[in-house]
C-alpha positions in Angstrom: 0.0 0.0 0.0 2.6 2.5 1.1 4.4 1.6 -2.2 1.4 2.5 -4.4 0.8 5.5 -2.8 4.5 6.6 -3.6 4.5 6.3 -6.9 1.2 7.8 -7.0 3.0 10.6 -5.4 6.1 10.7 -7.9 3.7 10.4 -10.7 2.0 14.2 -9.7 6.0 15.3 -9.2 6.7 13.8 -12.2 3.7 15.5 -14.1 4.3 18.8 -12.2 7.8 19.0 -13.1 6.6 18.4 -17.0 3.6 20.7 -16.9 6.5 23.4 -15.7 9.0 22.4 -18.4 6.4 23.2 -20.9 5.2 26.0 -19.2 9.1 27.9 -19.5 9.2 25.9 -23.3 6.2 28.6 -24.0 6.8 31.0 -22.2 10.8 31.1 -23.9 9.0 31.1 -27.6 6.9 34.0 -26.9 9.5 36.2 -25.2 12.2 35.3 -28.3 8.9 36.3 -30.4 8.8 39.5 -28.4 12.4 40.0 -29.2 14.1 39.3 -26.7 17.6 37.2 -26.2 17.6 34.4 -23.9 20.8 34.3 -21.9 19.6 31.0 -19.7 17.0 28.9 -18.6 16.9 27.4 -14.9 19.7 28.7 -14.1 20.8 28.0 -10.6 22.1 29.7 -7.2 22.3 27.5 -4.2 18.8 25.8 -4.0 16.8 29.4 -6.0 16.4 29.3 -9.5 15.3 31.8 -11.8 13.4 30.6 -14.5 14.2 32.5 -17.5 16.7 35.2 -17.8 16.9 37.4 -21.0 17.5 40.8 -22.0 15.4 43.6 -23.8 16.4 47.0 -24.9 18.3 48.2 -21.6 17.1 45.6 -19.1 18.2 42.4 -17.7 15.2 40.5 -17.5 14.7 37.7 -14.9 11.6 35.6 -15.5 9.4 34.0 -13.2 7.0 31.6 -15.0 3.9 29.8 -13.4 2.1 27.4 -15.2 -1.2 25.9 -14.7 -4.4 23.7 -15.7 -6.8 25.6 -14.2 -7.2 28.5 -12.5 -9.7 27.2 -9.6 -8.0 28.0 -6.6 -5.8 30.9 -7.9 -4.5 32.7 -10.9 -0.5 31.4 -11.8 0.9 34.7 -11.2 -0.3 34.7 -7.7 1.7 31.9 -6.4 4.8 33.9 -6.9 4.6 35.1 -3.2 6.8 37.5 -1.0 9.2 34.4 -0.4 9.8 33.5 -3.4 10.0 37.1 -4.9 13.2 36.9 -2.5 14.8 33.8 -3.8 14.5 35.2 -6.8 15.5 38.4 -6.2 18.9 37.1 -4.0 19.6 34.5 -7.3 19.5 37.5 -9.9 22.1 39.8 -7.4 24.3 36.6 -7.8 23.9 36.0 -11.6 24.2 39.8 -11.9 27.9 39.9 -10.0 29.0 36.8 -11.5 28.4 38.3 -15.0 29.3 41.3 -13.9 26.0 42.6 -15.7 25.7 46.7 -16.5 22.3 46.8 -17.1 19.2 47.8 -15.1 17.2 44.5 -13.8 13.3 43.8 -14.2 11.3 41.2 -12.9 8.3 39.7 -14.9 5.9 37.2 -14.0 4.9 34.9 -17.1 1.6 33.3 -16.4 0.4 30.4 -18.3 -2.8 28.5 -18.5 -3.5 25.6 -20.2 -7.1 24.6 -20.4 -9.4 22.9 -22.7 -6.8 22.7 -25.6 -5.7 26.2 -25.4 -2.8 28.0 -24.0 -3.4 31.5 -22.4 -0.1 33.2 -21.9 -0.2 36.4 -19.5 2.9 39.0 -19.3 3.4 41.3 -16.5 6.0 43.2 -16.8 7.8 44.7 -13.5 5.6 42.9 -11.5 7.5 43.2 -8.3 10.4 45.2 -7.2 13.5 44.2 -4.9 12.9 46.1 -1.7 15.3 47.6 1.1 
């Protein structure tokens, strides 16, 4: 029973992780559509991540992308909380030193939803700030 029940469980990780991957897979077309340049994907500091980081014009652009099936319980862009805004926000200082980046940093939230067969992609851009 106890085995069942964890591979039931690594079976939702499994699907979770894949519903993400195509979730940045999207959300990378439509930015490279927009124009910009995709420097990297999942790219790593100690356990944070940032999803997506690209540039535009001026800006360094760090990504956060939230995909979904539904929006039931709440809209993808709402998940990115105050903690994670702060993971994320640490991981870009890092990638920003180590790359010794010159160029002013935004934050974006890419929200997709994929229901029914279609694919609903939501930008906001600037959607949170670092604070003091």
């Amino acid at each position: 029973m106890l085995h069942k029940f964890m591979n039931k469980n690594s079976d939702s990780i499994s699907s979770h992780v894949e519903l993400g991957k195509k979730g940045e897979d999207i959300a990378a077309r439509y930015l490279v559509g927009k124009g910009y340049k995709i420097l990297h994907r999942n790219w790593r500091y100690l356990h944070k991540e940032l999803d997506i980081v690209a540039t535009q014009n001026k800006y360094l652009v760090v990504v956060e992308v939230k995909t979904r099936l539904s929006d039931y319980w709440e809209e993808p862009k709402e998940a990115v909380r105050r903690k994670k805004q702060k993971n994320i926000i640490e991981a870009a200082d890092e990638y920003v030193t180590r790359y010794n980046i010159n160029l002013d940093v935004r934050f974006d939230i890419i929200s997709i939803l994929i229901s029914n067969g279609k694919v609903e992609v939501e930008h906001i851009e600037d959607a949170f700030y670092p604070t003091l």
